[in-house]
C-alpha positions in Angstrom: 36.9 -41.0 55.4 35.2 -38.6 53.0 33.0 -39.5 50.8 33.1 -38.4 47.3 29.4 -39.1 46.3 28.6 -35.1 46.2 30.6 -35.0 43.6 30.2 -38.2 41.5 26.2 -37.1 41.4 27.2 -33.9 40.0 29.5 -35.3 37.6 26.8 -37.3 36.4 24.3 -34.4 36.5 27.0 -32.4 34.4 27.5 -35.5 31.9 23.4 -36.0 31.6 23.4 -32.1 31.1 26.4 -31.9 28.0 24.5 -34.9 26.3 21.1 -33.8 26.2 22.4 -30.2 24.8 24.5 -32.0 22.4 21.2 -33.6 21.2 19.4 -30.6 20.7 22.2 -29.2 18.7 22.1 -32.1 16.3 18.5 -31.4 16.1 17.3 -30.1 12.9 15.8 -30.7 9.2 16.0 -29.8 5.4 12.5 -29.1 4.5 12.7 -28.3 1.2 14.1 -29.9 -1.2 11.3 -32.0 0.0 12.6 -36.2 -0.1 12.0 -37.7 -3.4 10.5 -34.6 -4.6 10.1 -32.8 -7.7 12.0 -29.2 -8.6 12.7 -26.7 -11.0 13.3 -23.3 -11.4 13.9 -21.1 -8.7 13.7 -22.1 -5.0 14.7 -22.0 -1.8 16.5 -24.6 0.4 15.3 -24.5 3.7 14.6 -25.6 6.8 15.5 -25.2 10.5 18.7 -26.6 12.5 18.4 -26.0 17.2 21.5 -24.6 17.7 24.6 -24.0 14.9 26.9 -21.1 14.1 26.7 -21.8 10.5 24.5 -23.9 8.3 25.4 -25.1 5.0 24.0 -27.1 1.9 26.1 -29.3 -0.9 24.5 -30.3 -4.4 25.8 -34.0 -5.1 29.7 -33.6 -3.7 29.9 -29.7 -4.9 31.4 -27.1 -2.6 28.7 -25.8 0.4 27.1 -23.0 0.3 26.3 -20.8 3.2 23.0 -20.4 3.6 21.1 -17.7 5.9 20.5 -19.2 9.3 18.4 -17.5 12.2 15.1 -16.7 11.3 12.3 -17.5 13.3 10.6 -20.3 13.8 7.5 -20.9 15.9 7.3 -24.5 15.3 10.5 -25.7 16.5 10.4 -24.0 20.0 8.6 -27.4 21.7 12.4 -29.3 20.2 14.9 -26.8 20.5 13.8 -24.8 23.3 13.9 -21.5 21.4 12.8 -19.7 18.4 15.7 -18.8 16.0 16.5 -21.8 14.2 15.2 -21.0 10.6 17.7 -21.0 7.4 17.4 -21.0 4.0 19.5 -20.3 0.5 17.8 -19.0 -2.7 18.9 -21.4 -5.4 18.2 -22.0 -9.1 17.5 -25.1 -9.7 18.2 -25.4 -12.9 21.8 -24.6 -12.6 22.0 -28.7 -11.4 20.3 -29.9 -14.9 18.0 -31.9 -15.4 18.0 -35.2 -13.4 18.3 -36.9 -10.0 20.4 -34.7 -7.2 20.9 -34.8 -3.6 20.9 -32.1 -1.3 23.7 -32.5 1.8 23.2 -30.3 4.9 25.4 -28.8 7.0 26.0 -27.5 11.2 29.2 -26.4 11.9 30.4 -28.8 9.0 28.7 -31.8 10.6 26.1 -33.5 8.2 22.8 -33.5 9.3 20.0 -34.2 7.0 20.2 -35.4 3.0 17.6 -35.7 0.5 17.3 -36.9 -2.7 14.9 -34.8 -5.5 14.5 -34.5 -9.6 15.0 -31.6 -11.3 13.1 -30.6 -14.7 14.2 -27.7 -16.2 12.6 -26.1 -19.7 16.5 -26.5 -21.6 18.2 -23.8 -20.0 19.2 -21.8 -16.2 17.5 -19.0 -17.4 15.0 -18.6 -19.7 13.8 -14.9 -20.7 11.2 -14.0 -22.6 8.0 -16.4 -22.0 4.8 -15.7 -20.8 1.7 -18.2 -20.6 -1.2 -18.0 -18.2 -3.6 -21.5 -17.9 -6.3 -22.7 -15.5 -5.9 -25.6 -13.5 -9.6 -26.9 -13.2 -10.9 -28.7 -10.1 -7.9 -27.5 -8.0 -7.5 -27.0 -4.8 -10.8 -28.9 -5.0 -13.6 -30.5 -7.2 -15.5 -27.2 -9.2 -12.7 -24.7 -8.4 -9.6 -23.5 -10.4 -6.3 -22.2 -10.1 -5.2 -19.9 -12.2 -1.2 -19.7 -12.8 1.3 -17.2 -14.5 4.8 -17.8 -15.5 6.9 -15.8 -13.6 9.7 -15.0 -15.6 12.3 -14.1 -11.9 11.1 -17.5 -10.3 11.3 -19.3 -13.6 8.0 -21.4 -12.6 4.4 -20.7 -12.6 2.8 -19.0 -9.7 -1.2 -19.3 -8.7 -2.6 -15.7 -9.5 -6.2 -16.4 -8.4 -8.5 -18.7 -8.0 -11.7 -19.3 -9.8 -14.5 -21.1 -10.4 -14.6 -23.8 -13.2 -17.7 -23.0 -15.6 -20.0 -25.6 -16.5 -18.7 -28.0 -19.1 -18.2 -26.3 -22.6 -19.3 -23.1 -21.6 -17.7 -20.8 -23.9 -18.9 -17.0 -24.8 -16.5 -16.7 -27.3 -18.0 -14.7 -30.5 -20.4 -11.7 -31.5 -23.3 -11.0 -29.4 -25.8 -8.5 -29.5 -28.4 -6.4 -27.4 -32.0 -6.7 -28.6 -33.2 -3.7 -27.3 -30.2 -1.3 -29.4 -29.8 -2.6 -32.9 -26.5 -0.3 -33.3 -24.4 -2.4 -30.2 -22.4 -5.1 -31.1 -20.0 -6.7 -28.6 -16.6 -8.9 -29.5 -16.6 -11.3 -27.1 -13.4 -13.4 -26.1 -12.3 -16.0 -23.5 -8.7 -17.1 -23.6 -7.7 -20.6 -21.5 -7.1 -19.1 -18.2 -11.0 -17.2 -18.4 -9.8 -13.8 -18.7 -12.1 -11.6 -20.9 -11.5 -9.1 -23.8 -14.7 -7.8 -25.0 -14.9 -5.0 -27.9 -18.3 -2.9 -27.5 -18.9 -1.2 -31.0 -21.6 1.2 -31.3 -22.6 1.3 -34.9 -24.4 4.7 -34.4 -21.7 7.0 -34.1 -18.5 4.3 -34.6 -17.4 4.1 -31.0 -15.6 1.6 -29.5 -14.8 0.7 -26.0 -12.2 -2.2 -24.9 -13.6 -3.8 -21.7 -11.4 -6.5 -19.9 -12.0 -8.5 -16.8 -11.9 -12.2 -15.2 -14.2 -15.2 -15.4 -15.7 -16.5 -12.1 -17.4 -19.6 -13.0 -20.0 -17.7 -15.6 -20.1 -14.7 -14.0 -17.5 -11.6 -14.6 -16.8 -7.8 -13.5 -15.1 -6.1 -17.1 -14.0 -2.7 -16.5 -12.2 0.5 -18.6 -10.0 2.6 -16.9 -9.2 6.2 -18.6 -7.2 8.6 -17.0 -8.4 7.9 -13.7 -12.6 7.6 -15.1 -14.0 4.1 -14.9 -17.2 2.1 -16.9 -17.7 -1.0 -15.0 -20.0 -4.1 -15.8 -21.5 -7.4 -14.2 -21.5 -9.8 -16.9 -23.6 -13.0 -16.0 -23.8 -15.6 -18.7 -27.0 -18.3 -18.3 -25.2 -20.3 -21.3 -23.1 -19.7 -23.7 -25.3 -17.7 -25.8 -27.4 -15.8 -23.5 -26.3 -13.1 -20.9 -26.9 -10.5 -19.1 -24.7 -7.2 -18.1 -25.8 -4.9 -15.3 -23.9 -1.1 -14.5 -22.1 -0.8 -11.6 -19.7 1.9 -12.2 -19.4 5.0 -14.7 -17.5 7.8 -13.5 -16.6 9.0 -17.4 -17.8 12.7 -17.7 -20.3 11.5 -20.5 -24.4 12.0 -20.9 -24.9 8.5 -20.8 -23.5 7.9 -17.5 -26.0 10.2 -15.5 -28.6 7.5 -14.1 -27.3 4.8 -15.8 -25.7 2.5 -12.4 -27.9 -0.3 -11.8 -29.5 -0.7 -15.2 -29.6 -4.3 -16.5 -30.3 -5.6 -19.9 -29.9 -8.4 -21.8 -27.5 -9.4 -24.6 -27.4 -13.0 -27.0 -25.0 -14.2 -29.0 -25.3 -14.0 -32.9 -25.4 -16.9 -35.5 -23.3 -15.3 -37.6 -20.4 -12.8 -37.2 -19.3 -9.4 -37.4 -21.8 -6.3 -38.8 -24.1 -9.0 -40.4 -25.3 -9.2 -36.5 -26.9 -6.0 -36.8 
């Protein structure tokens, strides 16, 4: 009599096999929206699925949307065995309203992840025309900053450097003067997100030069750039009314440039305002 163990072991090797690649094919997970989190704007849906000929992602019962699928992904090599298993789907967020909404996601029309997440929007899909830049003080950590811009094709605020947070009301914001020249007087301003605008007015022969540049705790570069010449200065402020500025650039074809790199001197606010400095 022949035995037909052989084959039942390989039958059973075959059934192990089918089960534990059906398993890695269920395998996967919708990142972002992240669960009970918070949204708005534009974003993407993402996330990363093992193995799936087409990933999509409903919006509270609405029809799916296919969403790019085969990117890779490092991370997910130890689960799925291989690399390609990133997807994600540019979305605006806003087209949902404002509320509670839950994400569905899709493998080969098989659910396999949802989450739940609020969206905030600012009263509309698509809102042209703002502009705002702030600081975020003691972010990512205590005495730093981040400093954000809205970003009009994201509709959301994106970090555009980070800082350091100046001591507590530290502002240079006014007229300040250089002892040594009685003819300079510089317009000093600090918006909320530390940028600089400083006017430098020399009363002598009524020239002006517009100097811009970034706060860095109380220290800043401020530059002009004219037709490819720059005038560049470190500006250190000890307080709010006493600073000093050192050269570190001139490249305009002007007298005063010659020599001038390096040089430091010292400039103090004025009690009062305008030419009454002088």
């Amino acid at each position: 009599m022949t035995s037909n163990a052989p084959k039942r072991l390989l039958g059973a090797a075959f059934t192990v096999l089918s089960l534990a690649a059906g398993v890695a094919r269920a395998q996967g997970n919708l990142e972002n929206p992240a669960p009970d989190g918070s949204e708005s704007g534009i974003g993407l849906i993402s996330g990363w699925h093992c193995g799936a000929s087409r990933i999509e992602v409903g919006f509270d019962g609405g029809p799916l949307k296919k969403a790019a699928y085969g990117t890779s992904r490092g991370d997910t090599a130890s689960v799925c065995g291989d690399t390609d298993n990133g997807f994600g789907l540019l979305y605006n967020y806003n087209l949902l309203g404002p509320g509670t909404h839950t994400a569905r996601a899709y493998a080969d029309g098989v659910l396999f992840a949802t989450r739940t997440f609020t969206v905030t929007t600012l009263g509309g899909e698509f809102i042209p025309g703002l502009s705002k830049t702030a600081l975020v003080p003691n972010f990512p950590g205590p005495g730093q900053g981040a400093v954000v811009t809205w970003q009009e094709s994201k509709q959301n605020f994106v970090i555009e450097r980070l800082t350091t947070v100046p001591a507590p009301g530290f502002d240079p914001t006014g007229h300040w003067t250089e002892p040594s020249d009685s003819t300079v007087l510089l317009d000093i301003q600090k918006d909320d997100a530390g940028h600089l605008s400083i006017g430098w007015l020399d009363a002598e022969d009524l020239s002006w030069l517009p100097l811009e540049g970034d706060l860095d705790g109380q220290s800043a570069r401020v530059s002009i750039g004219v037709l490819g010449k720059t005038m560049a200065f470190d500006i250190h402020f000890a307080s709010s009314d006493s600073a000093t500025m050192t050269i570190v650039e001139c490249t305009f074809p002007i007298d005063e440039c010659a020599g001038a790199v390096g040089i430091t001197f010292q400039i103090n606010r004025c009690s009062t305002v305008g030419l009454n400095c002088l």
